[in-house]
PAVORO-595968 format. One line per 10 residues: number of its first residue (from 1); their letters; for each residue x, y, z of C-alpha. Coordinates in steps of 0.1 Angstrom, whole numbers, plus 5000, padded with zeros to 4 digits. Layout:
N
NUM) a) X Y Z  ...
END
This chain:
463
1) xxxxxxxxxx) 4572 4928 4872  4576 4935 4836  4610 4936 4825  4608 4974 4817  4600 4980 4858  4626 4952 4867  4654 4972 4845  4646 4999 4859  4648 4992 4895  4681 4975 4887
11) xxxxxxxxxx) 4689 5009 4877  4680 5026 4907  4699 5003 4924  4729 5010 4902  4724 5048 4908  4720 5045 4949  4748 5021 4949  4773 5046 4929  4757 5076 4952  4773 5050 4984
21) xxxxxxxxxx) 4808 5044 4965  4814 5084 4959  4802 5091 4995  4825 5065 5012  4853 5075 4994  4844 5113 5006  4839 5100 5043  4871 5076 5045  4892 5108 5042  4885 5118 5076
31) xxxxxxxxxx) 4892 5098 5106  4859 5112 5127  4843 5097 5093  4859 5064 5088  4838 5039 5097  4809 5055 5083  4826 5052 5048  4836 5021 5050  4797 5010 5056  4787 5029 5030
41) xxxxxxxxxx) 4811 5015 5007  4804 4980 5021  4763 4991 5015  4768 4998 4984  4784 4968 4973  4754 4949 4982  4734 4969 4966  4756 4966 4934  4754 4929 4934  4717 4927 4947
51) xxxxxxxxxx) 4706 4950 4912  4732 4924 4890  4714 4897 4907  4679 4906 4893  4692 4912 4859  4671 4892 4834  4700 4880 4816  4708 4854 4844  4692 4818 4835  4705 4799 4862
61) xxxxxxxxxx) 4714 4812 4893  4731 4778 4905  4765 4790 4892  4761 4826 4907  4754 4803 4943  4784 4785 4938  4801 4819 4932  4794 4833 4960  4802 4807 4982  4834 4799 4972
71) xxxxxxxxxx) 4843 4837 4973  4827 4840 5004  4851 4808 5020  4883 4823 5003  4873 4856 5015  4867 4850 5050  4902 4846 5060  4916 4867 5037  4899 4900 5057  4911 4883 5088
81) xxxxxxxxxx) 4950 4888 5082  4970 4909 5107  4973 4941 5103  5011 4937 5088  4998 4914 5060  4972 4941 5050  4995 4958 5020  5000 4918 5005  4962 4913 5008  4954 4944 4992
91) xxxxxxxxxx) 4978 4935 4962  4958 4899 4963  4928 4920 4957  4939 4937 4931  4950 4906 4914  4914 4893 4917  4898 4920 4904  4922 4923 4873  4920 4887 4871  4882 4888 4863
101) xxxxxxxxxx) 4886 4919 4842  4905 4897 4817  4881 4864 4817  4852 4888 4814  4870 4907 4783  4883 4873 4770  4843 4862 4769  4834 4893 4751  4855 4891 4720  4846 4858 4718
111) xxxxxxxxxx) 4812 4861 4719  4813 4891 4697  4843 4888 4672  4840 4891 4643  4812 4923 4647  4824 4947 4672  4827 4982 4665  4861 4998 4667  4854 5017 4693  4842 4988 4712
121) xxxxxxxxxx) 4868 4968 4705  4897 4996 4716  4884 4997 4750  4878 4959 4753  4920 4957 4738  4924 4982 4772  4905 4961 4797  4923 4931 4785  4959 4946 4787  4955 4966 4812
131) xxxxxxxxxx) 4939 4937 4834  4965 4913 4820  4999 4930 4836  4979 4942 4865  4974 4906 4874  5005 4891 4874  5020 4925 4887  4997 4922 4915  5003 4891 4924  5046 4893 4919
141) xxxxxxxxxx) 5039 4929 4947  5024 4906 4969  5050 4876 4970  5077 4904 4977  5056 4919 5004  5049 4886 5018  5090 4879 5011  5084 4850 4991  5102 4868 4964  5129 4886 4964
151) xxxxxxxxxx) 5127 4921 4979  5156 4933 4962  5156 4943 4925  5165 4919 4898  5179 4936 4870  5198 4928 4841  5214 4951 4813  5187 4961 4788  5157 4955 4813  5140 4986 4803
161) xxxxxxxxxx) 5141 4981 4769  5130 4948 4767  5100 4950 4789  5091 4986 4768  5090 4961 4735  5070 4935 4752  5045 4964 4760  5049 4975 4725  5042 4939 4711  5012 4941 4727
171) xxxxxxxxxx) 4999 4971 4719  5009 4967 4682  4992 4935 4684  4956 4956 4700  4957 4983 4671  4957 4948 4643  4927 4935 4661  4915 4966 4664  4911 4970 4627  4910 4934 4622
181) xxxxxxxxxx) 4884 4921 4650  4883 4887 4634  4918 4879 4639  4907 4856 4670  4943 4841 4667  4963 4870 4676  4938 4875 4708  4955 4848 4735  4990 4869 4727  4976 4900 4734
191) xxxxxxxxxx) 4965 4884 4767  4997 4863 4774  5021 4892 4766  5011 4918 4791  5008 4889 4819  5045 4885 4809  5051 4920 4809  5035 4922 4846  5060 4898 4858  5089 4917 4841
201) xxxxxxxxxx) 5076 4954 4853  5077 4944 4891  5110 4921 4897  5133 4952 4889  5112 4972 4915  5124 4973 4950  5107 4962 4985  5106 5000 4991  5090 5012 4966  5061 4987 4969
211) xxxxxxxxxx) 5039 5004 4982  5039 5030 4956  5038 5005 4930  5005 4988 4947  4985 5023 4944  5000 5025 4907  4988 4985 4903  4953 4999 4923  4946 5025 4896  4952 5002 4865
221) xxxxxxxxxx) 4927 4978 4879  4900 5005 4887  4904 5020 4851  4906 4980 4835  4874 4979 4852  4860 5013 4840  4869 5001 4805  4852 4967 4813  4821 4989 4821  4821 5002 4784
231) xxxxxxxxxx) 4822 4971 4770  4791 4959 4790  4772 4989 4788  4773 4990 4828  4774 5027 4842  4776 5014 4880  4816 4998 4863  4821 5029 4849  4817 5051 4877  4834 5024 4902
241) xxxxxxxxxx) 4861 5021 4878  4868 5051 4874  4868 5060 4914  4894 5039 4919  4907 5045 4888  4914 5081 4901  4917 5077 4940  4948 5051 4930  4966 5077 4907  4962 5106 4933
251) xxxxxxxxxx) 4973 5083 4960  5001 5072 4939  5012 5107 4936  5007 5115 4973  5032 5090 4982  5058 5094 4954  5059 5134 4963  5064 5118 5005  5092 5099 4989  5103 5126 4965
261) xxxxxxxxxx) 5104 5102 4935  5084 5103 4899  5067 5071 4884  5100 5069 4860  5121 5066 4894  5094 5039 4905  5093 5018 4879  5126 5018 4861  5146 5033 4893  5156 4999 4910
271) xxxxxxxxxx) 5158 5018 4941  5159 4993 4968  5197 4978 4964  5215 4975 4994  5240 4995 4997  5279 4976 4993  5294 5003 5019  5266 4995 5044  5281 4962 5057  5313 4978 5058
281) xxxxxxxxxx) 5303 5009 5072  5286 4983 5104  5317 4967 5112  5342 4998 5119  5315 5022 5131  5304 5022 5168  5270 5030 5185  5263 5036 5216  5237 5014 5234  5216 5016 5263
291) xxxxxxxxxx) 5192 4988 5286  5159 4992 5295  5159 5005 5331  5181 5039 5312  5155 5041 5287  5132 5043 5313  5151 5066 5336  5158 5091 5305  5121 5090 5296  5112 5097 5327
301) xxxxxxxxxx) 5130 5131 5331  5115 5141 5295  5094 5168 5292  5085 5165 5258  5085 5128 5238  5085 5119 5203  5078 5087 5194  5081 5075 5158  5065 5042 5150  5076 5020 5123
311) xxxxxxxxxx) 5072 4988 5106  5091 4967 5131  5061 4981 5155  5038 4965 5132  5057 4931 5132  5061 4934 5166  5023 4938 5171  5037 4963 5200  5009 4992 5191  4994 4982 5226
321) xxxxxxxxxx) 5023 4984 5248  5031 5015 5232  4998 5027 5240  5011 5017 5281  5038 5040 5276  5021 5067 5267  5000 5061 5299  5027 5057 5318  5045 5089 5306  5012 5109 5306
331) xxxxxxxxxx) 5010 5097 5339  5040 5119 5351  5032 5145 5330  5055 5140 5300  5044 5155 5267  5041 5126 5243  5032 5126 5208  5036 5105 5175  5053 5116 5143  5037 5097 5112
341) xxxxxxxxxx) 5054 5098 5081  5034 5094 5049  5045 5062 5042  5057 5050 5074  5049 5012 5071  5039 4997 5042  5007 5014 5033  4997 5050 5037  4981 5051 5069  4995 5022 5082
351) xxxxxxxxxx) 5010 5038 5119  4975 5057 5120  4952 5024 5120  4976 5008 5140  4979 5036 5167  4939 5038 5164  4937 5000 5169  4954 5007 5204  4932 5035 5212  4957 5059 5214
361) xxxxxxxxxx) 4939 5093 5210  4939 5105 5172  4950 5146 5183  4984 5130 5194  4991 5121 5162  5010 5147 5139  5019 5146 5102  5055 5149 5098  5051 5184 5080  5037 5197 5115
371) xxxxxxxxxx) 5060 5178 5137  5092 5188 5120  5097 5218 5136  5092 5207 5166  5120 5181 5170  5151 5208 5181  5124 5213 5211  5122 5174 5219  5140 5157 5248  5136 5120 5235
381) xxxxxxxxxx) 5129 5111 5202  5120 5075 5204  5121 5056 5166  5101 5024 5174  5112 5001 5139  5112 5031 5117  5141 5028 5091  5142 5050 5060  5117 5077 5072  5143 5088 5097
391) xxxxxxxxxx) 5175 5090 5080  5190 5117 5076  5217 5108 5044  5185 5118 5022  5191 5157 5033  5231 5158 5032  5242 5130 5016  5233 5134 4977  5245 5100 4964  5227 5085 4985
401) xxxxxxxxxx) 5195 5070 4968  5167 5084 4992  5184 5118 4985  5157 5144 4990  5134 5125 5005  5116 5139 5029  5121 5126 5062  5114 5128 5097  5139 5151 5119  5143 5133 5147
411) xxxxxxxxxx) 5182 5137 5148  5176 5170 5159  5162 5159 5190  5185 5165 5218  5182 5124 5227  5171 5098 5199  5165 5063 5209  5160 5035 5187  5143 5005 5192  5153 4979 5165
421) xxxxxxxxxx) 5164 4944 5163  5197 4950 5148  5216 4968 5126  5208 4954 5096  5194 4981 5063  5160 4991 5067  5137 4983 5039  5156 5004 5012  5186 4989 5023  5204 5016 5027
431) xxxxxxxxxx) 5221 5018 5057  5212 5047 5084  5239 5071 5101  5215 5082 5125  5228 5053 5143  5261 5063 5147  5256 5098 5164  5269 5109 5193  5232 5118 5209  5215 5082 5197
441) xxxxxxxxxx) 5213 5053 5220  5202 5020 5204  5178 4999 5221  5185 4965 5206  5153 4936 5207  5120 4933 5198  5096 4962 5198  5068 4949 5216  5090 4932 5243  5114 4965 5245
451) xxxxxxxxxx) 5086 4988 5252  5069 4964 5276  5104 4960 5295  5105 4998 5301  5069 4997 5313  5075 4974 5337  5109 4995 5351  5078 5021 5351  5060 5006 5374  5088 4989 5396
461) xxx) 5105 5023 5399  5071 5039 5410  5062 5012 5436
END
């Protein structure tokens, strides 16, 4: 091939492998379509790296091997993490990705400086910053998903401002290289202070608001890598970066409208203390109780069952014996469907992919905005390790810091049960007065060995 036909199948392949990103995003928003999307987005990655791989740049392709088999053995077990380590892995991920945004932008300017236009050098100053704080911010989200760090925020007074001037350093520091492109000097700070500032933008931030902050980290490191395609003159980066550029920003905004916050509230909110009153509001308040065999019995005379999964579902690993229950109840001809809050878990979608890992059937599954209404009608709600997304202080209690919050209704069911292991703050920690009412019954233990308990008084009390 001459290299005019070689460019331009590496183009083609470009163009096809773009075509697969757009349609997997399109075909990931529909369950029915799912799968397909994520082979087409899988497809198109090959693709992607197939073109880069005949690019006639490359001189020795002994390095590229190497590449690929380290990423491949570090890989490997990273897609292989429960389902509950998924939010964590995806923040990995993203700390990846901005990670090589950065070395690739560090290698441009200094293969380049002194002669790159300012134009040029502005959007290279962007993919370096912007890749900078959303590697260490990536990276800090995970450890306090994984709860290696902290989940509460650490703040101190003047937190805000200080972490605003590091920012400002920074970007102070871009506009003199900017203008100045041979200042090579200046370049490692305007690298080192926004991987500060990444660390400093996330401790304050609490466990709750996480996953927020990891579609907020998400878009930075698709546009980083839009602005990386700029500087490399690679339209396949572009139009990748920019997908998930957008898709993070919009996903971002879908779940701080589920948790009626703005990005100000997110990132310089601290929302995620735990409540001083809540300890003391545990040791002088009662609740009510019940053992397995009642569960079962009030199940049983249901007509109509709500269950609400959680997180503690998903630590439990308890989607399949849920999925017995709802055979068991379907069996005797009680009503059962599941309530899904937007950001139920720790990622949107979390309970669905879980539920849909258990086979449960997708058309029993109902967004909260459909389900609400519904709940006065209930016999048994059942709250399966869901915290925040049912309490009720965020519609009557306005000091409370999930006030206005849209939440799941299950108090107005005429019995709620609760399956938790104690009655410590959920993940906000705020604590939760559903709890205390007069129609709950807690169901203290382990999800997966609760559920499977009532099961088996299922079957012993039908044989």
């Amino acid at each position: 091939m001459t290299p005019l036909t070689v460019q331009t199948v590496i183009e083609l392949f470009y163009l096809l492998a773009s075509i697969l990103f757009i349609l997997s995003l399109k075909w990931l928003s529909s369950p029915s379509t799912a799968r397909r999307g994520v082979l087409a987005g899988e497809l198109g990655m090959v693709i992607a790296i197939a073109g880069t791989l005949l690019h006639h740049g490359i001189v020795d392709y002994r390095w590229i091997a190497i590449g690929l088999v380290l990423g491949t053995i570090v890989g490997v077990p990273l897609g292989l993490v429960q389902m509950t380590a998924v939010p964590q892995r995806t923040a990995l991920s993203h700390a990846f990705g901005a990670l090589c945004v950065t070395l690739v932008g560090t290698s441009e300017f200094y293969l380049r400086s002194p002669n790159v236009p300012r134009f040029m050098m502005t959007v290279l100053a962007i993919e370096v910053i912007l890749g900078s704080l959303t590697f260490t911010g990536s990276l800090m989200a995970a450890g306090k998903l994984q709860e290696v760090l902290p989940q509460r925020p650490i703040t101190y007074r003047g937190q805000n401002f200080v972490n605003l001037a590091l920012l400002g350093v920074a970007v102070a520091i871009a506009l003199d290289i900017i203008v100045h492109p041979g200042a090579k000097a200046l370049f490692p700070a305007m690298v080192a202070i926004p991987l500060v500032f990444g660390v400093m933008m996330i401790i304050p931030i609490g466990g709750a608001d996480m996953p927020t902050v990891i579609s907020l980290l998400n878009s930075y490191a698709g546009l980083s890598a839009a602005a990386m395609g700029f500087v490399l003159d690679s339209k396949l980066l572009i139009i990748a970066g920019a997908l998930d550029g957008s898709s993070g920003f919009i996903l971002s905004v879908i779940m701080s409208k589920a948790m009626n916050r703005s990005f100000t509230n997110v990132l310089f909110g601290a929302f995620g203390q735990v409540e001083e009153t809540a300890a003391a509001a545990q040791e002088t308040r009662s609740v009510r109780s019940a053992s397995a065999d009642e569960a079962a019995a009030i199940l049983t005379a249901a007509n109509t069952v709500v269950i609400v999964p959680g997180y503690g579902m998903a630590v439990a690993q308890a989607q399949h014996k849920v999925r017995e229950l709802y055979d068991s109840l379907s069996k005797r001809g009680v009503e059962v469907r599941f309530a899904i809050h937007p950001v139920a878990g720790r990622m949107p979608g979390h309970m669905n992919v879980l539920l849909a890992e258990a086979d449960i059937p997708y058309d029993r599954l109902v967004e909260m905005d459909d389900i609400n209404g519904d709940f006065p009608q209930t016999d048994v709600a059942l709250v399966i390790g869901a915290n925040d997304v049912t309490n009720p202080a965020a519609r009557s209690d306005s000091n409370s810091p999930i006030y206005g919050m849209p939440i799941l209704d299950v108090d107005k069911a005429r019995t709620v049960m609760v399956i938790k292991r104690s009655m410590s703050p959920g993940f906000a920690g705020i604590d939760n007065p559903l709890y205390y009412m007069d129609r709950t019954l807690m169901l203290f233990g382990d999800a997966k060995g609760y559920v499977n308990d009532i099961v088996r008084e299922f079957s012993a009390n039908h044989s």
